[in-house]
N, CA, C and O atoms as a CHARMM CRD file, in Angstrom:
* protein
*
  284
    1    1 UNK  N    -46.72600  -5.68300   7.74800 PROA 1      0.00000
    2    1 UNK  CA   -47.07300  -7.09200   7.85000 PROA 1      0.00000
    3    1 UNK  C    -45.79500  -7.93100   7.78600 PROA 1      0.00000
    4    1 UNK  O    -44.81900  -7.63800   7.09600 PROA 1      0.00000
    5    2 UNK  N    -45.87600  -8.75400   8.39100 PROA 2      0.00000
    6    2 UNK  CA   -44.86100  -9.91100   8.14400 PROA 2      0.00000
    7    2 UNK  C    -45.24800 -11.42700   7.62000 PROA 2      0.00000
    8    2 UNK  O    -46.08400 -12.16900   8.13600 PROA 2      0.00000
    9    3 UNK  N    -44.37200 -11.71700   6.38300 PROA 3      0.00000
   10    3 UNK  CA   -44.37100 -13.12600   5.70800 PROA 3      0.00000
   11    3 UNK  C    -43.74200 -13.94700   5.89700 PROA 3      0.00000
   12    3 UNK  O    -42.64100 -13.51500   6.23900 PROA 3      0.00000
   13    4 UNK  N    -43.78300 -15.60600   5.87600 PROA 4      0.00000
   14    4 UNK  CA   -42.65900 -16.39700   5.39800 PROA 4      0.00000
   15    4 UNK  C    -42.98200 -17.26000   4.74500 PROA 4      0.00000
   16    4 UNK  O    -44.07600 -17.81600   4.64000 PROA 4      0.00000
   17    5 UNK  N    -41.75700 -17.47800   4.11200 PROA 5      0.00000
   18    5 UNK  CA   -41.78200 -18.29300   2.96100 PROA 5      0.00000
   19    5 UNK  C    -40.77800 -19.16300   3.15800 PROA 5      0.00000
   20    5 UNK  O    -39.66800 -18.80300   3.55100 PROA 5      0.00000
   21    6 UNK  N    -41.15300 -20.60600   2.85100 PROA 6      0.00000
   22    6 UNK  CA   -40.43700 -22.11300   3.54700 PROA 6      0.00000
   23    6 UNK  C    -40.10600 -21.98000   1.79900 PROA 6      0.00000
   24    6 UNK  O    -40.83600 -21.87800   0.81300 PROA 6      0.00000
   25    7 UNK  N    -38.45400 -22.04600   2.02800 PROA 7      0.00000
   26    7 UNK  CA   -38.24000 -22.30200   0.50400 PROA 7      0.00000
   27    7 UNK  C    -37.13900 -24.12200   0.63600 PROA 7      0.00000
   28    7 UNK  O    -36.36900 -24.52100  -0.23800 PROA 7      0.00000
   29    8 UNK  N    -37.35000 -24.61500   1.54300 PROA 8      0.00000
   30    8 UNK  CA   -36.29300 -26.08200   1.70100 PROA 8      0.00000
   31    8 UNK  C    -36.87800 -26.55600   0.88900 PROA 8      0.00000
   32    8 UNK  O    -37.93900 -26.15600   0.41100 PROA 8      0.00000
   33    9 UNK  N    -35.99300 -27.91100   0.48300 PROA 9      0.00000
   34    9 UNK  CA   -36.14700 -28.93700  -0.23100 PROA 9      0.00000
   35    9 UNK  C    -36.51500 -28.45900  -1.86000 PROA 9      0.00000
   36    9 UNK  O    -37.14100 -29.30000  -2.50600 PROA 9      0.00000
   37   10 UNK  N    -36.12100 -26.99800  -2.64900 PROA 10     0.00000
   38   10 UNK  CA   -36.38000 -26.52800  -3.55800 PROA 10     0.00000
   39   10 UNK  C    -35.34600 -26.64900  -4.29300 PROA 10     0.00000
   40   10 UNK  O    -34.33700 -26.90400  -3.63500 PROA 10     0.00000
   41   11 UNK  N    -35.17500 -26.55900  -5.51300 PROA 11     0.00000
   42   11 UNK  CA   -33.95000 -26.76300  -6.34700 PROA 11     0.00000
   43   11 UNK  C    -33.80100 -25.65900  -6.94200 PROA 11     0.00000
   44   11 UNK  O    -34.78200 -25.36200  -7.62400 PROA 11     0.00000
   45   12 UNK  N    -32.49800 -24.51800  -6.96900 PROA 12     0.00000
   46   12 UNK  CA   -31.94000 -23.68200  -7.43300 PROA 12     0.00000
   47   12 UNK  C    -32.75300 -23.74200  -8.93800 PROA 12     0.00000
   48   12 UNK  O    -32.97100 -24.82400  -9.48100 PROA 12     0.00000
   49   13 UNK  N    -33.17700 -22.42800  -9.54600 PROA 13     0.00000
   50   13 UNK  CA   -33.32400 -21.15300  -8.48600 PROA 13     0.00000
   51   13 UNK  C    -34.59000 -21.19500  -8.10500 PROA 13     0.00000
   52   13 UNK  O    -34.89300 -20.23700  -7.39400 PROA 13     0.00000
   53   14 UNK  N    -35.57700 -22.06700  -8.34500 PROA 14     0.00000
   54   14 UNK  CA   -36.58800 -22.09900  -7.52800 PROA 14     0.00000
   55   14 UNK  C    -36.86900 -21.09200  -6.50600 PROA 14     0.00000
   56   14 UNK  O    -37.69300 -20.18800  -6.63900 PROA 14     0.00000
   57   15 UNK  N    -35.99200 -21.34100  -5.27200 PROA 15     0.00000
   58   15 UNK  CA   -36.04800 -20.64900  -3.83500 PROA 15     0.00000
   59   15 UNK  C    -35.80200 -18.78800  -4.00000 PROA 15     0.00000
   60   15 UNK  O    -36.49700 -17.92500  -3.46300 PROA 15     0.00000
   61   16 UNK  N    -34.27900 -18.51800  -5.14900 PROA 16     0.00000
   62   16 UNK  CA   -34.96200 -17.15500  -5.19400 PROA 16     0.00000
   63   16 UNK  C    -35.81400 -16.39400  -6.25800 PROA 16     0.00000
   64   16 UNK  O    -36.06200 -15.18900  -6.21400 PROA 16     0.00000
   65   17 UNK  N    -36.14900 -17.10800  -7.04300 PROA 17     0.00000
   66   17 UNK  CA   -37.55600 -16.80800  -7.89900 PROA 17     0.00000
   67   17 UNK  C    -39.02300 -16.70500  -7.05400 PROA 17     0.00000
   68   17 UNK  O    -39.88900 -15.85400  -7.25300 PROA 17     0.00000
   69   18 UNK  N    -39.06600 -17.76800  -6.09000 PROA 18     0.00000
   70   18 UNK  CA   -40.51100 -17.13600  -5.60900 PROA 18     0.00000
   71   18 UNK  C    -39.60000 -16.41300  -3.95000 PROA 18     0.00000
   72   18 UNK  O    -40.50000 -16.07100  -3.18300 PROA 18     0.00000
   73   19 UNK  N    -38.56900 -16.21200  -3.47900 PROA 19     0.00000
   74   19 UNK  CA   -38.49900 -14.78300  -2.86800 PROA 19     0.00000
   75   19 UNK  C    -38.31400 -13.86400  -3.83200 PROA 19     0.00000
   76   19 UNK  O    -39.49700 -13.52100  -3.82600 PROA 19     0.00000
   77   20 UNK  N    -37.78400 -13.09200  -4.75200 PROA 20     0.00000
   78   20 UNK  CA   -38.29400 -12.23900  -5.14500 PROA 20     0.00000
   79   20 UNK  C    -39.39900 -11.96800  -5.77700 PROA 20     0.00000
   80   20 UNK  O    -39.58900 -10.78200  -6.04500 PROA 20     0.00000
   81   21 UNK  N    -40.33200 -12.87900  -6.15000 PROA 21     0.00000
   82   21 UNK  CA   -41.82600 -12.75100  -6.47100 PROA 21     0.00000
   83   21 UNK  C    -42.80800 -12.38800  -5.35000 PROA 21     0.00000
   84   21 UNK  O    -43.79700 -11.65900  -5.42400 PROA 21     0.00000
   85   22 UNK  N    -42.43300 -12.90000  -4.54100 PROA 22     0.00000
   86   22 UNK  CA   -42.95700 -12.49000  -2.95800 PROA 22     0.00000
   87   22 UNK  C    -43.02500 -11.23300  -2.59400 PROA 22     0.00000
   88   22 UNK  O    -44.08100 -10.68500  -2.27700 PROA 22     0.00000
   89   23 UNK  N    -41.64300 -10.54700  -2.61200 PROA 23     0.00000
   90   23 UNK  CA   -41.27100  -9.26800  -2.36200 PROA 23     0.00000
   91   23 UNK  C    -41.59400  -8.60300  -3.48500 PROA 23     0.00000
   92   23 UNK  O    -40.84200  -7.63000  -3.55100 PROA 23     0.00000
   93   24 UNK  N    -42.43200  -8.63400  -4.53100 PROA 24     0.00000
   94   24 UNK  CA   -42.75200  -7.95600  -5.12400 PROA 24     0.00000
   95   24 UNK  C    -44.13700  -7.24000  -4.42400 PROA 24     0.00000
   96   24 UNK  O    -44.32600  -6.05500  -4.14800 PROA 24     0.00000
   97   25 UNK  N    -44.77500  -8.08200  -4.29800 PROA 25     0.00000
   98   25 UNK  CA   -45.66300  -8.25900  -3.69500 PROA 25     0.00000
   99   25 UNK  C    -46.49700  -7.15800  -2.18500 PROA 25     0.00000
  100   25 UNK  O    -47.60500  -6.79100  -1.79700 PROA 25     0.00000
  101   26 UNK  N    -44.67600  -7.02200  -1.73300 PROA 26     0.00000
  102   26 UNK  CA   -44.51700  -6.42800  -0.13200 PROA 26     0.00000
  103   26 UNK  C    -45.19700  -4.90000  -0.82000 PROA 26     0.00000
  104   26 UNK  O    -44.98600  -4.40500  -1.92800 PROA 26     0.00000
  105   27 UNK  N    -45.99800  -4.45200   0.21300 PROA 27     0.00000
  106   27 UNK  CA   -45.51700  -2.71900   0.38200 PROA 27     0.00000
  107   27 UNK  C    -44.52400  -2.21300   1.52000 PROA 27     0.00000
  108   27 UNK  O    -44.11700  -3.08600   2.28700 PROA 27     0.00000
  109   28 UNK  N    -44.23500  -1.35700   1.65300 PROA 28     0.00000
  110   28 UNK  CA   -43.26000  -0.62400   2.09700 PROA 28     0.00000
  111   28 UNK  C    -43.04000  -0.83800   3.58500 PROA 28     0.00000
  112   28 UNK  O    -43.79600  -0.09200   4.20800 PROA 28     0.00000
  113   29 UNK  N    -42.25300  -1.61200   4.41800 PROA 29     0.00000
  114   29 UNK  CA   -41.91300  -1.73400   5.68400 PROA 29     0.00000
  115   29 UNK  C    -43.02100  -3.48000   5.70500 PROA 29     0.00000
  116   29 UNK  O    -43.90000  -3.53600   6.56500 PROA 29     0.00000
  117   30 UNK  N    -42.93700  -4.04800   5.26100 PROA 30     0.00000
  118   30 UNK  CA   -43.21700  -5.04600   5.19500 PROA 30     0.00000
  119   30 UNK  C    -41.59100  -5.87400   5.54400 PROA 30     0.00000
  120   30 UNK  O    -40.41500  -5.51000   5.51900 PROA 30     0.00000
  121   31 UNK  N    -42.26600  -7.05700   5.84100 PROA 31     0.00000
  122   31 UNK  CA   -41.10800  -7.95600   6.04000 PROA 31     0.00000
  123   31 UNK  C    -41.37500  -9.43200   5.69100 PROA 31     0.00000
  124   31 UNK  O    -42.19600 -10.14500   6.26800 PROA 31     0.00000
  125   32 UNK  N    -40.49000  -9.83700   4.56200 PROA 32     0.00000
  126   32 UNK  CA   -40.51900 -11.62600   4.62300 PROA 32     0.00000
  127   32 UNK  C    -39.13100 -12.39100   5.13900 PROA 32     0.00000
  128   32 UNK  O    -37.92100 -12.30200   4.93400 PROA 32     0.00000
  129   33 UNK  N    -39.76000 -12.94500   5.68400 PROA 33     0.00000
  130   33 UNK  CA   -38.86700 -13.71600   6.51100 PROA 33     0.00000
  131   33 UNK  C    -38.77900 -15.54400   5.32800 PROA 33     0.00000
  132   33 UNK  O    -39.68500 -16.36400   5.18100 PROA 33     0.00000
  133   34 UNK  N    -37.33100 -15.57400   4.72200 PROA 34     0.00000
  134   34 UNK  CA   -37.29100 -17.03800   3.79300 PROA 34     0.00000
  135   34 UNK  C    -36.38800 -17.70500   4.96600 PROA 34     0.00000
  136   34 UNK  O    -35.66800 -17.27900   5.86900 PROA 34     0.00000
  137   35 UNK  N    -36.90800 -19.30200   4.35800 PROA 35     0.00000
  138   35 UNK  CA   -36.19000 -20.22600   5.44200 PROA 35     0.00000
  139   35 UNK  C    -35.62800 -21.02800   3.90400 PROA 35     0.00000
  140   35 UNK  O    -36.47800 -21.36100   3.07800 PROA 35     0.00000
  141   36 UNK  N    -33.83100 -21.33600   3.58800 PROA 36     0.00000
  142   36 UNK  CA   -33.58300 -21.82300   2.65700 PROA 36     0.00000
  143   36 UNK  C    -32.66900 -23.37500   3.15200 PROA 36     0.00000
  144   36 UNK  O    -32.22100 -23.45500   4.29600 PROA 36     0.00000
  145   37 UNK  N    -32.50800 -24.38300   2.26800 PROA 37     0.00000
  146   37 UNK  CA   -31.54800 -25.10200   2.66400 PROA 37     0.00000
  147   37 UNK  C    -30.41200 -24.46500   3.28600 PROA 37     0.00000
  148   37 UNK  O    -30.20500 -24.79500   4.45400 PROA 37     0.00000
  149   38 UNK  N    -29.45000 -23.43100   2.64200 PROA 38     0.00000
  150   38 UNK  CA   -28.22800 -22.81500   2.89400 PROA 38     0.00000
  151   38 UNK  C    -28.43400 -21.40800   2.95000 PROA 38     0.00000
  152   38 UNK  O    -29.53300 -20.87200   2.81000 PROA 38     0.00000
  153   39 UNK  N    -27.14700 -20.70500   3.19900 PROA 39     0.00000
  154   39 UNK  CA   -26.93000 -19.76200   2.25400 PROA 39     0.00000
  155   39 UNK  C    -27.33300 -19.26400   0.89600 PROA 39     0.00000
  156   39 UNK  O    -26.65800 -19.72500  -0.02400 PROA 39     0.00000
  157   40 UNK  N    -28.19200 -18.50600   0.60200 PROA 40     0.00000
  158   40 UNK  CA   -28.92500 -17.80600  -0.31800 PROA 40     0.00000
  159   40 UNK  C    -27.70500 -16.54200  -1.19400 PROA 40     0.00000
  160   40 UNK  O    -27.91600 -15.34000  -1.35900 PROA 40     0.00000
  161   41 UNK  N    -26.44500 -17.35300  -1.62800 PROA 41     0.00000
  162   41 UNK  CA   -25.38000 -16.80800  -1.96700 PROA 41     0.00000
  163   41 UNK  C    -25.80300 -15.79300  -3.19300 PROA 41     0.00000
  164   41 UNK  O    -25.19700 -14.72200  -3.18600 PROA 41     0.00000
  165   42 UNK  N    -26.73300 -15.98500  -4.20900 PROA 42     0.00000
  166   42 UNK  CA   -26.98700 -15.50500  -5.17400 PROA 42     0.00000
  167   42 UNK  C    -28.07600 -14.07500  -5.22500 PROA 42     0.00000
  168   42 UNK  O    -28.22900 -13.06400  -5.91100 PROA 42     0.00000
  169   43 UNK  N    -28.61100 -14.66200  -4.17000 PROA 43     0.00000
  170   43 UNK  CA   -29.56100 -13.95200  -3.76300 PROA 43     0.00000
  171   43 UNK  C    -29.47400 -12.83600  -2.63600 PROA 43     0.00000
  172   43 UNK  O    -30.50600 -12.32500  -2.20100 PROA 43     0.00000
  173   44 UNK  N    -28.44000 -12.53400  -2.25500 PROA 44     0.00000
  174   44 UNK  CA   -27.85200 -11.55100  -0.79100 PROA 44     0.00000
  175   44 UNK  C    -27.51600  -9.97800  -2.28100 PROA 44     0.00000
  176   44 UNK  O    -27.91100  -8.81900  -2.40300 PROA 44     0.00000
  177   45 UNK  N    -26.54500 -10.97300  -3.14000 PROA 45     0.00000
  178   45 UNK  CA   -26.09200  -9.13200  -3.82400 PROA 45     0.00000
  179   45 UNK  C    -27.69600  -8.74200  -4.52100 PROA 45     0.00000
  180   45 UNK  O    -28.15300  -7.59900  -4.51900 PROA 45     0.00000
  181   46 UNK  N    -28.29700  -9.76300  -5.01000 PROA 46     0.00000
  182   46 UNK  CA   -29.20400  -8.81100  -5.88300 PROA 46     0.00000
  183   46 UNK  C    -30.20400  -8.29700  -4.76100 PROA 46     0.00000
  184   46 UNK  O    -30.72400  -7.42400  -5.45600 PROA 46     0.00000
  185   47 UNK  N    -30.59400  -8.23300  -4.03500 PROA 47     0.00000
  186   47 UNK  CA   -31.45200  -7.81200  -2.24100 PROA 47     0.00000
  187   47 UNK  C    -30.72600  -6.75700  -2.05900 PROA 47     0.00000
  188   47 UNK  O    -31.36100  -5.75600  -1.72700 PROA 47     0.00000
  189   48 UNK  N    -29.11500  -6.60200  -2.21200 PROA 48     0.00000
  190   48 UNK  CA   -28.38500  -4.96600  -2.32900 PROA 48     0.00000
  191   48 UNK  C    -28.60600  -4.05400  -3.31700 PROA 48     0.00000
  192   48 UNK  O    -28.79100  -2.83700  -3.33200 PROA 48     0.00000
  193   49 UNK  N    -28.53200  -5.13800  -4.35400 PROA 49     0.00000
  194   49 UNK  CA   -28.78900  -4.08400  -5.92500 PROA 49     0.00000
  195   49 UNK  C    -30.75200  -3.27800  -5.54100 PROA 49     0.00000
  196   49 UNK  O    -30.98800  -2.10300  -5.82400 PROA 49     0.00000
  197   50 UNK  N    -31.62000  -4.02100  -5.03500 PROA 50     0.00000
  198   50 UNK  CA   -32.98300  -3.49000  -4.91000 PROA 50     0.00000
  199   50 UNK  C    -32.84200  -2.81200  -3.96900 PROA 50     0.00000
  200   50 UNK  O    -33.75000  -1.99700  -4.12900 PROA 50     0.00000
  201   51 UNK  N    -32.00100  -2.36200  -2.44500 PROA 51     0.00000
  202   51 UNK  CA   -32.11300  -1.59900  -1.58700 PROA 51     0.00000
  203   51 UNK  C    -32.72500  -1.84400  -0.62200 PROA 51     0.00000
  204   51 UNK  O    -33.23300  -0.99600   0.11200 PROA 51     0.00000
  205   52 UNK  N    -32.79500  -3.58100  -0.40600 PROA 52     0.00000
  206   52 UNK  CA   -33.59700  -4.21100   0.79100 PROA 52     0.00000
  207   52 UNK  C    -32.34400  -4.22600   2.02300 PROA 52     0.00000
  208   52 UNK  O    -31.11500  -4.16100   2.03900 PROA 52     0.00000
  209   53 UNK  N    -33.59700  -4.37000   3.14300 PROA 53     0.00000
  210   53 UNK  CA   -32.30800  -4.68900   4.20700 PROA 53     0.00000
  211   53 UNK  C    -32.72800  -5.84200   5.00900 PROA 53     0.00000
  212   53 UNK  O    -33.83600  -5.91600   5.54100 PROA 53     0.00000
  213   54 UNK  N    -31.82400  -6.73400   5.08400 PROA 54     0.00000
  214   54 UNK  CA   -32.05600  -8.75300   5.36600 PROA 54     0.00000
  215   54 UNK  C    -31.11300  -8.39200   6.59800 PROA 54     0.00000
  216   54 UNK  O    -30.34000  -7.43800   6.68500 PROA 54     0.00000
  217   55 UNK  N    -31.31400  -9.17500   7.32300 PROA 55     0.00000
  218   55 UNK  CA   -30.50100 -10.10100   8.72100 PROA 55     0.00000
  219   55 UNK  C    -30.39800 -11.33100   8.10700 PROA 55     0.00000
  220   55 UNK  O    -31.40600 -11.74000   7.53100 PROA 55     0.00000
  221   56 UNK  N    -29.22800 -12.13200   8.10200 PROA 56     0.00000
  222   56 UNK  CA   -28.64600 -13.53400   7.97600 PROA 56     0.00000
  223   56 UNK  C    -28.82400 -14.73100   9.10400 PROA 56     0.00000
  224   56 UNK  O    -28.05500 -14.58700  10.05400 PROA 56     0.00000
  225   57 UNK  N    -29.32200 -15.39300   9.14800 PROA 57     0.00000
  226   57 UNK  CA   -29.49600 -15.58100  10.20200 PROA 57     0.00000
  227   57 UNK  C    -29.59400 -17.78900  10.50700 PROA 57     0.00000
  228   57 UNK  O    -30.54100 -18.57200  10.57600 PROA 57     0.00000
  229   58 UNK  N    -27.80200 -17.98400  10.61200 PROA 58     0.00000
  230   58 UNK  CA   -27.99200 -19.40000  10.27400 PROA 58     0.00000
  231   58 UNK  C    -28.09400 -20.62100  11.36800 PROA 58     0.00000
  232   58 UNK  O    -27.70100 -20.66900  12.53400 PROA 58     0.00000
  233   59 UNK  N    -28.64500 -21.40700  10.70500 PROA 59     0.00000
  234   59 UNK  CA   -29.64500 -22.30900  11.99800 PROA 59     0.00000
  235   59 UNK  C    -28.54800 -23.29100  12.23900 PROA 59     0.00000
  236   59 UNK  O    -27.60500 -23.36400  11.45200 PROA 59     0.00000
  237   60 UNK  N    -28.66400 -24.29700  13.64400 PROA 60     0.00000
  238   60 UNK  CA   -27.92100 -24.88300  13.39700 PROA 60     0.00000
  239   60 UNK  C    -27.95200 -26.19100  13.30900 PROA 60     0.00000
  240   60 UNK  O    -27.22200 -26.96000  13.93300 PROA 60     0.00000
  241   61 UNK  N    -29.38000 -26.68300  11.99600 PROA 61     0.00000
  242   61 UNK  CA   -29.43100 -27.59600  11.19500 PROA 61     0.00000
  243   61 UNK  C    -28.65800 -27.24100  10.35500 PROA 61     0.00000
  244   61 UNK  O    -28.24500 -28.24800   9.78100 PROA 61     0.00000
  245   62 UNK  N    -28.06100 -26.02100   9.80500 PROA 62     0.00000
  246   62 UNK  CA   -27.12700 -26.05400   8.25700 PROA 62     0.00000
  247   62 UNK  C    -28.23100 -25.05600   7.83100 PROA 62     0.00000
  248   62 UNK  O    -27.71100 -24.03000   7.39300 PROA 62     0.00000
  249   63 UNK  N    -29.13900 -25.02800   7.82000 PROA 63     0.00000
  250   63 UNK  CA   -30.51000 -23.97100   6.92800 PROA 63     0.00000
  251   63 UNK  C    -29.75600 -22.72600   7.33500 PROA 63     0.00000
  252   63 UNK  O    -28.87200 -22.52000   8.16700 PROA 63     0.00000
  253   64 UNK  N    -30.43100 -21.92700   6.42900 PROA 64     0.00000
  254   64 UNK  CA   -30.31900 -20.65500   6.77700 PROA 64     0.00000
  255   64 UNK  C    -31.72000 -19.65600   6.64100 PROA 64     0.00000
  256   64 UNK  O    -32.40300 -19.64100   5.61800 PROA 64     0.00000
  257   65 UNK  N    -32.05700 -18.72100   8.01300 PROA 65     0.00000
  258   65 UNK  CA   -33.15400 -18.14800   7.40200 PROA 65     0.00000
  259   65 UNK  C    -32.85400 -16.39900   7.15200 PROA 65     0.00000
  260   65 UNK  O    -31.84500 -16.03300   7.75600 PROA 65     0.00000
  261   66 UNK  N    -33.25100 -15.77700   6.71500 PROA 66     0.00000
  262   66 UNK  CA   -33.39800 -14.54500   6.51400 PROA 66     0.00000
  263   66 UNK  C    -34.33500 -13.62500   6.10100 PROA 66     0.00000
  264   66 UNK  O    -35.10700 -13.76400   5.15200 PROA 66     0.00000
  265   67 UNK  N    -34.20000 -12.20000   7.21900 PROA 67     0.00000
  266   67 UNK  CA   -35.34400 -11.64400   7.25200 PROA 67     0.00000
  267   67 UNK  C    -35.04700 -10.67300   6.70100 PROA 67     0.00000
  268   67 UNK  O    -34.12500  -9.91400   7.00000 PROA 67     0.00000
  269   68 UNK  N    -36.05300 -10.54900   5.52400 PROA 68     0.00000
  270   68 UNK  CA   -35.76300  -8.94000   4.28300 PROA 68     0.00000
  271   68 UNK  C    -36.91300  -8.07400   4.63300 PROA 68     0.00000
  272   68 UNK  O    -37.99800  -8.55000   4.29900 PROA 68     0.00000
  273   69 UNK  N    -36.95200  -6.83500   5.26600 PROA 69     0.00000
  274   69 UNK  CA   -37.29400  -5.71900   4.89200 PROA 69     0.00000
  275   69 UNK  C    -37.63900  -4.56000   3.83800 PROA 69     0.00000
  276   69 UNK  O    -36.72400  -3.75600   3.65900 PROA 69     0.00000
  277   70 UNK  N    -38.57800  -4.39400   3.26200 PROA 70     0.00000
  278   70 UNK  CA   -38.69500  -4.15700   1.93900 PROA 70     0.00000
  279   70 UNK  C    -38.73100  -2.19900   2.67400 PROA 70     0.00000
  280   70 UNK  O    -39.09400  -1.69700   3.73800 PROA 70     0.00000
  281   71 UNK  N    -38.35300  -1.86200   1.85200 PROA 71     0.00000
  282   71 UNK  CA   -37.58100  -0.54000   1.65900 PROA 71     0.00000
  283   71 UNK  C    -39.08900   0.48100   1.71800 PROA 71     0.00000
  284   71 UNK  O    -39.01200   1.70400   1.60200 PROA 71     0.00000
């Protein structure tokens, strides 16, 4: 299945508290796709530390969205 989750206009850490609540959520080969104000700087290493695999993918309003693959 595939998700998304509109995390703009949210105030740190808001945006990666409910993506990783989300992805809890996923079963296996699932995909959520987050749309953030920016760069999700905080949130890219710990998505390595769990063993997800994201595409970066930045708009060119300044947003950034990215699509995580749950393992």
């Amino acid at each position: 299945m595939h998700y998304e989750l509109d995390n703009r206009g949210l105030e740190p850490p808001q945006p990666m508290m409910r993506t990783l609540a989300k992805l809890e959520e996923l079963e296996s080969g699932d995909q959520l796709t987050i749309h953030n104000d920016r760069i999700p700087a905080f949130l890219l290493p710990e998505l390595d530390d769990l063993g997800f695999h994201y595409d970066v993918m930045e708009q060119q309003d300044g947003s950034c969205k990215v699509a995580i693959k749950k393992p």
